[in-house]
N, C-alpha and C positions, 0 to 999 in steps of 0.2 A: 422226326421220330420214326422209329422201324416198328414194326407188326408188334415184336417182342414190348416195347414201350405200352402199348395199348393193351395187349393180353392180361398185361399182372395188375390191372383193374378190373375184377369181377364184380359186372355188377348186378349179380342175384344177389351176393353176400353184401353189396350197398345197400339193395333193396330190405334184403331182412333186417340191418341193423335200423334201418330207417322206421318199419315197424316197430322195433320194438322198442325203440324212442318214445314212436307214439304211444306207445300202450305204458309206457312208464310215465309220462307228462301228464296222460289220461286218469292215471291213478291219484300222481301227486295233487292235477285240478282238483282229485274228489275230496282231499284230505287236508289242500293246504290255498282252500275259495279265495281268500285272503289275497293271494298272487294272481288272480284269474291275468292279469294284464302278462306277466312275465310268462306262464301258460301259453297264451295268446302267442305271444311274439315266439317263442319257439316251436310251437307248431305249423306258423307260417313258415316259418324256415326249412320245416322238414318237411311241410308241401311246395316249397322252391324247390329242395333236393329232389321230391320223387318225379316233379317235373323237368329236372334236368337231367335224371336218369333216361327218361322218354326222349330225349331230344336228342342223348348220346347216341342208346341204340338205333335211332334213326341216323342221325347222320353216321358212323358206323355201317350199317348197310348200303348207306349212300358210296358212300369210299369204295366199297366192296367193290359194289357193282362201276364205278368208273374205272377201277385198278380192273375189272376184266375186260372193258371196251378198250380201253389202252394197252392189254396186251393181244385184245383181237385184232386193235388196228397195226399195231407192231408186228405181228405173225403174217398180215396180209398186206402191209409194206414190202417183208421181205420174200413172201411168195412173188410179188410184183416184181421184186428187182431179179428172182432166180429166174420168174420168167421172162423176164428182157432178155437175160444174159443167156437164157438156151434159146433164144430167136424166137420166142411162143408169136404169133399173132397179133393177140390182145393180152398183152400182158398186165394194162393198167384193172384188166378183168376182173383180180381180186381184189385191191384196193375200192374200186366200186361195190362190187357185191358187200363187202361189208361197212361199207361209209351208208349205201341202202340199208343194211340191217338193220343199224344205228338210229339211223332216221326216221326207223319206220316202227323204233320199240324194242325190234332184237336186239342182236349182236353178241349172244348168249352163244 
């Protein structure tokens, strides 16, 4: 799946609808007791939902933040190999410094 795939699921606009579920279930509990079981069971549903919305945005962030250690260790690969190839020293230099960052919390 590309970025594009994940973008055109907004979910503030999950969140709201998921509201206002509730507040319509809420109503219908006041006015039709009689169903309390059927109430029941979709309101757990639509606290499964707000909890999978939580779990989205988390992992979501998690992504994030791996797609940019993956492209700091990709940018400090190839500073590694430009500096092999102009005879630096220590060229494995930046590869390190950022496998360090990584490991230490950075790499931001």
């Amino acid at each position: 799946m590309s970025n594009s795939d994940h973008d055109h699921l907004n979910l503030t606009e999950v969140r709201v609808r998921n509201e206002n579920a509730f507040s319509i279930i809420r109503g219908f509990s006041r006015n039709f007791p009689a169903l309390a079981d059927v109430w029941q069971a979709l309101n757990s549903a639509l606290v499964d939902e707000a909890t999978l919305i939580l779990e989205i945005t988390g992992l979501r962030a998690e992504v994030m933040n791996m797609r940019l250690h993956r492209a700091n260790l990709i940018a400090a690969g190839l500073a590694t190999l430009h500096a092999f190839r102009d005879g630096e020293d220590d060229a494995l230099f930046y590869l390190r410094d950022e496998l360090d960052s990584q490991q230490s919390g950075g790499g931001a």
